[in-house]
N, C-alpha and C positions, 0 to 999 in steps of 0.2 A: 327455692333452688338457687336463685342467683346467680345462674352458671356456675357454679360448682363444680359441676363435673368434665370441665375443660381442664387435662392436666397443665402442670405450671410450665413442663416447654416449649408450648401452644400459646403462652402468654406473649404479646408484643412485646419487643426493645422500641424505641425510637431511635430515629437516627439522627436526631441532635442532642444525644444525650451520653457522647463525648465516649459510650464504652465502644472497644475495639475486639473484633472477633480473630482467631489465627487458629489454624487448623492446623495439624500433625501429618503427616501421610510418610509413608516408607514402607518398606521391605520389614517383615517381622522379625526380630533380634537387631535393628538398625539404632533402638533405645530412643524411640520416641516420648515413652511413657517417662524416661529417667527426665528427658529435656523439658518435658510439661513440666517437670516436676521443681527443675533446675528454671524455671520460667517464674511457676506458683511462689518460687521459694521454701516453698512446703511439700511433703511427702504425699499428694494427692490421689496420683496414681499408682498402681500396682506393679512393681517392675521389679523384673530377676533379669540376672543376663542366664537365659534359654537360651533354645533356637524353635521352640514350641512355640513364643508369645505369650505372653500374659495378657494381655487387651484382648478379650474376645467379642466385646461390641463399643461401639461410640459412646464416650463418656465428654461431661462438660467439667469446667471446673471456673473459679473466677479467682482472679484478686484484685489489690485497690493497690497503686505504685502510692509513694510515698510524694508524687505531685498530685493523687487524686484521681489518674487515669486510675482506669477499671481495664483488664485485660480480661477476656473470654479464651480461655484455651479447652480446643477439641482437639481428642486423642482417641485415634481410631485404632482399629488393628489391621492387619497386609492387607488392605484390599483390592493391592495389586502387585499380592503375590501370585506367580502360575497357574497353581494351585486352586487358585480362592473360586466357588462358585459363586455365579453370574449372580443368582439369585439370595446371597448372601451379601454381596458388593452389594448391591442393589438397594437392598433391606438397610446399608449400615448408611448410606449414602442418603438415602428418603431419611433415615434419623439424623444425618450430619446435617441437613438444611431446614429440618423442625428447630436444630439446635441456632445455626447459624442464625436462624430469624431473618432479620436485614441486611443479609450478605456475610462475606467474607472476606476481611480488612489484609490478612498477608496469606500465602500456601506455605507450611516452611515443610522443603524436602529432606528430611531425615535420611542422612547417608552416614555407614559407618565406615570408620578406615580402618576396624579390626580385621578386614576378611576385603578380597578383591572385588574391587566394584565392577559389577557384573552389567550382564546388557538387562537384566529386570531391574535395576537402579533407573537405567534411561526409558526402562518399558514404563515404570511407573510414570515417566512425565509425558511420554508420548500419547498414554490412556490417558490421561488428564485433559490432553489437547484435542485428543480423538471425541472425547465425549463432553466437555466444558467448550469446547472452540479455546482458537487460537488467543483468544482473552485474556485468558486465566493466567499465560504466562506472564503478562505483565506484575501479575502478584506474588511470583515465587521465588521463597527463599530456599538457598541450599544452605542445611546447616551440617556441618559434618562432626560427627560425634568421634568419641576416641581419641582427646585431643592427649591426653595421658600418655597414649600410647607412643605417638608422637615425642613427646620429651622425654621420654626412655631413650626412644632411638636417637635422641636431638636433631631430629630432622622439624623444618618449619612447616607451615600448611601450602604455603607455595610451592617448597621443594617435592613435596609427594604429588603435586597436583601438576607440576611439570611436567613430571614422570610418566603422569599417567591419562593415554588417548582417550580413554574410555570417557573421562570426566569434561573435556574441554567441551564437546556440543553440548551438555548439559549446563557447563556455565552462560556459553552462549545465548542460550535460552535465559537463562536467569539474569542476563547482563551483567553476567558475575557479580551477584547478589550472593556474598557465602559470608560464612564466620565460623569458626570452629567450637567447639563447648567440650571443656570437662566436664562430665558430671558426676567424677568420683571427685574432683577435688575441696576438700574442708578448709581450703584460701578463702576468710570470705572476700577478701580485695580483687582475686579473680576471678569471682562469681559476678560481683558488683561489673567487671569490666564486659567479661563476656555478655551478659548480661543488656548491658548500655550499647555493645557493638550492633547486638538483632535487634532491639527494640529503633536505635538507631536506624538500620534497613526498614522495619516497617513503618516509618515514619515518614523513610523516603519513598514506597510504595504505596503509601498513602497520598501522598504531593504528588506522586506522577502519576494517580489515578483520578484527579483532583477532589479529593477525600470522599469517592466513590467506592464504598467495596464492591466488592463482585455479586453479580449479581446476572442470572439469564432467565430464560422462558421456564427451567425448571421449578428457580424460588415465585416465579411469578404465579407458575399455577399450583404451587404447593400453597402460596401464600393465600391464592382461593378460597380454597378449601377450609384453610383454617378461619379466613376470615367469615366465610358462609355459616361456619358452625359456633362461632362467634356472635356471630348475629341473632341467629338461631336462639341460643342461649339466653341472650338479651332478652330476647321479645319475650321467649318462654316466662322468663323469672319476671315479667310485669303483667302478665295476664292475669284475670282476674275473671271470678264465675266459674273456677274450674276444680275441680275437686283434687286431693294428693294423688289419687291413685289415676287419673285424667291426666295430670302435668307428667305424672312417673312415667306413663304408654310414651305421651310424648316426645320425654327424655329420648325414650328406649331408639325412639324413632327417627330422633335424630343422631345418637352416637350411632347406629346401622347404616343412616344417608354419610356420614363423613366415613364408617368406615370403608363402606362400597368405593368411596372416593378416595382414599387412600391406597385401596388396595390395587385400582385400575392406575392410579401413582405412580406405586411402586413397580406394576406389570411394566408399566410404560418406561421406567430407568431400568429393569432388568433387559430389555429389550435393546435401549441405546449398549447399555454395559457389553452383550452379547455381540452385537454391530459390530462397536469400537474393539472389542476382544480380536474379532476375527477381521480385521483390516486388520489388528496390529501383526497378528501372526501372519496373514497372508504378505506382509512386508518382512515380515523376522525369515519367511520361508524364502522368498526371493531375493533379501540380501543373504542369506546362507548358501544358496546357487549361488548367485555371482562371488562370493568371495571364496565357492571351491574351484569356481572356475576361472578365477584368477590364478589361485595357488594352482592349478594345475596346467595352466597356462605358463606360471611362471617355471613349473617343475621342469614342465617343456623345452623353456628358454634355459633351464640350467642345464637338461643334458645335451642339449643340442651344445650351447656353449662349453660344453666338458669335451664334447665329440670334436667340435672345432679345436680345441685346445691339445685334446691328443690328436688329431692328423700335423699339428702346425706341428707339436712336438716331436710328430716321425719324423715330419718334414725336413726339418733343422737337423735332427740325428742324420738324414740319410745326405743331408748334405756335407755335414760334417765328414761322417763317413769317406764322400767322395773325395771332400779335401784330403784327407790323411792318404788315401791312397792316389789321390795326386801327387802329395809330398812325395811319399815310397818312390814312386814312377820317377819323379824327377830325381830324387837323389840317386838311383841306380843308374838312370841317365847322365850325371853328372851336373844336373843343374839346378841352379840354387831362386826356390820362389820367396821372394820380399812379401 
């Protein structure tokens, strides 16, 4: 047997052995899958510009950089879009940290600027913080795709990012940690740049975690499991005295003990997922009160201030008024007002 039947993403990394893991996350049609791609330098993943998505479960992929580093890029699909169920996130999330092994080296947050950055742009980092802890932000990259679009309009990534309120808390969060990427462009000298700019950030993410990736009670007790059936495996394949069809029950017995343990896992992240889901709405729902009830506060303040505005402006008529027939009065009088 040999452990055999442990699949290959169940297989340890080590964590002196210099590869680096970076995750995708974003909003679906945000072109995560093109950036993996624009990352591999190869055509790895499967990407259309839809607004359906193409990724529809967690994919790994690897390459070797030309100094030897080894880059792991995971590319999920929306897991936190609106939309998405709990128990879907859940399932894709228990495979993003089979995948991740020994953590998580950078986050990079997939934002497009073909379409207006919405309050699910900042949902997705808020769900990340809701259900990772406030940790995780120290490892995320905002990368903003659509840089094309941009040199159309000849506008810079500062100048839109000026513009726009929606994005500044989300830098904030990231310590404005961004970069921009074409990935339609055939430059290779701006692929090479863009390129150097995010590997650059995750490099500094790496030094201000001090070359810790991410890492909580999740991968802790997923890491368990796999290493319990691991073990498992081991002993199995050195026994001896035991007939094939003896070691085979065994097998059986133990992929059923790891999947049992998987599956209360998984129960257990769909559970945080649902939590963190509904704090985050229950926050979406009460800043959506307070900010109708500003705007209606301020409507208030405007007609009240229109009301103020027209009695001043009777006011000034009827004085004027009085002056003219001041004037009348006095000039029939005979007297002249300076």
């Amino acid at each position: 047997m040999g452990g055999s039947f442990i699949e290959d993403d169940w297989e340890f990394g080590s964590a002196s052995d210099g590869v680096r893991t970076v995750v995708l996350v974003g909003r679906t049609g945000n072109g995560k899958s093109a950036t993996g791609n624009s990352i591999l330098g190869r055509k790895a993943f499967q990407s259309l510009s839809c607004l359906d998505g193409v990724t529809k479960t967690s994919e790994l992929q690897r390459t070797v950089l030309e100094d030897g580093q080894i880059i792991n890029v995971i590319d999920t699909p929306g897991l936190f879009d609106r939309l998405a169920e709990p128990q879907f996130v859940g399932k894709e999330i228990v495979r993003c940290i089979g995948m991740a092994k020994d953590g998580i080296h950078a986050v990079l947050v997939v934002v497009s600027l073909r379409s207006r950055i919405s309050i699910e742009e900042a949902a997705a980092i808020e769900t990340l913080q809701k259900f990772f802890g406030n940790k995780i932000s120290d490892y995320m990259i905002l990368v903003f795709t659509g840089g094309d679009q941009l040199e159309e309009d000849d506008v810079t990534l500062d100048d839109y990012l000026n513009h726009s309120e929606s994005v500044k808390d989300m830098l904030e969060i990231c310590e404005n940690r961004r970069v921009l990427f074409d990935n339609k462009t055939k430059d290779v000298a701006k692929k090479a740049e863009q390129l150097q700019q995010l590997l650059s950030l995750v490099n500094d993410v790496v030094m201000k975690n001090g070359g810790k990736p991410f890492s909580n009670d999740l991968f802790v007790e997923f890491k368990k499991g796999v290493t319990k059936l691991h073990d498992q495996a081991a002993e199995l394949s050195s026994l001896e005295g035991y007939s094939k069809n003896e070691k085979s029950e065994l097998e059986v017995q133990i992929r059923a003990s790891y999947q049992e343990h998987l599956k209360q896992f998984t129960d257990m992240v769909e559970t945080k997922i649902m939590d963190a889901t509904r704090r985050f709405e229950q926050k979406l729902t009460e800043e959506q009160a307070a900010r109708l009830k500003a705007e209606e506060a301020a409507q208030a303040a405007q007609m009240k201030s229109n009301d103020e505005i027209r009695l001043l402006r009777e006011h000034i008529e009827g004085v004027e008024r009085e002056n003219r027939e001041l004037r009348k009065h006095a000039e029939r009088g005979g007297c002249q007002i300076l």
